[in-house]
N, C-alpha and C positions, 0 to 999 in steps of 0.2 A: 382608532387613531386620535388623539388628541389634537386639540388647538386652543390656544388663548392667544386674545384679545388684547390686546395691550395700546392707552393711548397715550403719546408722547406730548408729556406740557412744554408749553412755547411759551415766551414772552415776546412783550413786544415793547420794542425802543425805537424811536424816530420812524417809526413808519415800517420797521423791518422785524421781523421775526428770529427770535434768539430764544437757542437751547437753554435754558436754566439748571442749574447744579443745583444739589442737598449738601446742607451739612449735617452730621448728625451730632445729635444733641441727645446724648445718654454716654453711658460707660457700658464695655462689652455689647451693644447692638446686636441682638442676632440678623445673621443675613443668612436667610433662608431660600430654597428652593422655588419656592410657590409661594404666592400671596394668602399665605394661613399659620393659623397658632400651630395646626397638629404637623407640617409639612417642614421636612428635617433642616437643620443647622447644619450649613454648610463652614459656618467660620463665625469671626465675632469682628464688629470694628467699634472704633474708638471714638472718644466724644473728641471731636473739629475735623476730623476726617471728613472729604469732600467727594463726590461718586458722580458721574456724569450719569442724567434722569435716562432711562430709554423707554418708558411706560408707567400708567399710574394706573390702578383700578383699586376699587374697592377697600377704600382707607391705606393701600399697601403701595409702595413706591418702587418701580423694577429699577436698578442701575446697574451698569457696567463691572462684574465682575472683578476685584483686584486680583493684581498678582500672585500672592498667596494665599488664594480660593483654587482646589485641587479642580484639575480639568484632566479627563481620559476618553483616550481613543482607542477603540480595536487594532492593534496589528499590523489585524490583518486585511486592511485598506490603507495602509501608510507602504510607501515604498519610499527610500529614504528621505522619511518625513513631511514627503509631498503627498499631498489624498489622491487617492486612484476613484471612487468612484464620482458620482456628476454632485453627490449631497452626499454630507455623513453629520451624524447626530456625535456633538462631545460632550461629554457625561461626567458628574460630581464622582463617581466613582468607578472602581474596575470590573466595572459587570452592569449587563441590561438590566441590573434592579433600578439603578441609579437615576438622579433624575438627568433631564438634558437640559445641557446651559444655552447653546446655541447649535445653528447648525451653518456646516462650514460647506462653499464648494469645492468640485475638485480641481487640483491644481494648487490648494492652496497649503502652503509650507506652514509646518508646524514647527513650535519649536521644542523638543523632546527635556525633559526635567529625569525622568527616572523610568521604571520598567517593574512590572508588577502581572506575573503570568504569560496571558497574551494580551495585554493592553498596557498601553504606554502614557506615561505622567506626559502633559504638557503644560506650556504657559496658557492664558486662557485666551483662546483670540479675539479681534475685536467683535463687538457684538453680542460675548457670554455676557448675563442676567441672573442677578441676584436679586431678592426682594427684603425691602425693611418696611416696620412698620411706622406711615407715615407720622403719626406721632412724636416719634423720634427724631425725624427731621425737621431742618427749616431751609426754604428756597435762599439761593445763592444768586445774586444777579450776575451775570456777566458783565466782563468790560466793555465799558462802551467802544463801539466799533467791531465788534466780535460778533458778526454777520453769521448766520450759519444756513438760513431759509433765504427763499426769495419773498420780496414784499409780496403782499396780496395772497399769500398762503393763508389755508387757512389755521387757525391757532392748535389745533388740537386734528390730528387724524389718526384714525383706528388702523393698526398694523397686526397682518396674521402673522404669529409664529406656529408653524408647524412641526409638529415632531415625525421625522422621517427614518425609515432602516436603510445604511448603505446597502446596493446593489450593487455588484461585480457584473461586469461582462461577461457574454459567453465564450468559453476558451473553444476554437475550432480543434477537432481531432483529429487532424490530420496526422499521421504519422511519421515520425523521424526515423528516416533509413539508414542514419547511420547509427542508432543504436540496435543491439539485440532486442525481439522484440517477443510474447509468449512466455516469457520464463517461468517457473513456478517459485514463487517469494513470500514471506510469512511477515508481517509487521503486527506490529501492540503496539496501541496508544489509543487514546481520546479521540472521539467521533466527532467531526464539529462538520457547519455545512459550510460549502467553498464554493468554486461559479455556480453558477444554474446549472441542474444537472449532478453537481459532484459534490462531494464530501471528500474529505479529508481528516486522518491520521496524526495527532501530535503527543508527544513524546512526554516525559514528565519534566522535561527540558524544555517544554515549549518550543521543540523544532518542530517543523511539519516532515513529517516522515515521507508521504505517498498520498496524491489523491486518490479517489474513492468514486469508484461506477458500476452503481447497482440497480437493483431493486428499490422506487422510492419509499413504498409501504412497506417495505421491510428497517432499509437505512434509518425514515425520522424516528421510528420506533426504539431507537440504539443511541440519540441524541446523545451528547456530555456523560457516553458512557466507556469504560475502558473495553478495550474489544481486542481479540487475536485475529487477523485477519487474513488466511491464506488465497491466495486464487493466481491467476497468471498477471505479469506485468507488463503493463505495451509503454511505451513513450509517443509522446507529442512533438510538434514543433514550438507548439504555444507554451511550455515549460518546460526547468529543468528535472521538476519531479515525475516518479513512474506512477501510472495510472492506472490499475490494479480492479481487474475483474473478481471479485469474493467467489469464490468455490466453497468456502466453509468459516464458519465465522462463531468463534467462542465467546463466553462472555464473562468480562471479569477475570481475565488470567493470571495467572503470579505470575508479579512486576520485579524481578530481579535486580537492584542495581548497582 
């Protein structure tokens, strides 16, 4: 699991403590990931563009992500664009290569831009980080009166950022009596993993077809792969999808559409 370090410069006016802004001072700035040459170009900003500081290390300036720096989230921890689990990591791109900008709690509303597989464009929310190199910039003073510490802080303190995986709750199994329950059912689609406990079926549509309750050393072994998947289907109270015992599981089937 990763962590950086990150320390927030302060200034200091009349006795109180004030955030400092950068301007940058170049043409096309790259705003990178991580504080390094080799670590990807998320975007580019412009010479007098101004970025609120939220860490400095190592020659490289962290600030506040703009709005047209691309932020994504999985899915499948958004319920209409509220986060479901307690932390979730939002990501420069649409897939766990990508780096993480911030991490967001849950409850909190996202605002949706677009839709790409299973993970969704947002705006970036407060908090995402982007990194320039200091060079490039020059500090900004605040207006005076434009308080943001309390006096007698100290000038500079070290903040962890941790990189975290959303966790989902465990769905209880209880069973719904008003559905038929045992049926024998066949689904195809992509293996992904769902609560603790289950996986899940999704479609070339990116619908979720059926959860999935098997075998765990058999299932991760099947990961982000297409799969036929026959066995009996029970229903829950805890969703509206059928939850699907494997009896026989093909691999790679032709996907008809």
């Amino acid at each position: 699991m990763k962590r950086w370090m990150c320390i927030v410069g302060l200034w200091m006016v009349a006795g109180a403590f004030v955030v400092a802004d950068v301007r940058v001072m170049g043409d096309r700035v790259s705003l990178r990931a991580a504080p390094s040459l080799e670590a990807e170009v998320l975007d580019r900003a412009m010479r007098g563009d101004v970025f609120r500081v939220l860490g400095r290390t190592n020659g490289w300036v962290a600030v506040e992500a703009p709005d047209y720096v691309d932020a994504w989230v999985s899915e499948s921890y958004l319920t209409n664009g509220v986060v479901i689990p307690s932390r979730l990591n939002v990501r420069s791109g649409p897939n766990r290569n990508y780096a993480v900008l911030t991490v967001v709690e849950g409850g909190t509303k996202l605002e949706e831009l677009d839709r790409f597989h299973a993970w969704v464009k947002v705006v970036p929310p407060a908090g995402s980080r982007v990194w320039i190199y200091a060079d490039y910039t020059e500090a900004v003073l605040p207006e005076v009166g434009e308080l943001v510490e309390e006096p007698g802080r100290m000038a500079s303190e070290a903040v962890a950022y941790e990189e975290v995986e959303a966790v989902l709750s465990v769905l209880p199994l209880e069973l719904n009596t008003q559905k038929n329950q045992g049926l024998e059912q066949t689904y195809v689609g992509r293996l992904e993993r769902a609560n603790p406990g289950l996986y899940r079926l999704v479609s070339a549509d990116e619908e979720v077809l059926c959860l999935v309750r098997g075998r765990v050393e058999q299932l991760e072994t099947l990961m982000d792969r297409w799969v036929g998947i026959e066995g009996l289907a029970y229903y829950i109270q805890a969703s509206v999808l059928p939850v699907l015992q494997p009896n026989r599981i093909v691999l790679d089937p032709l996907v008809v559409d």
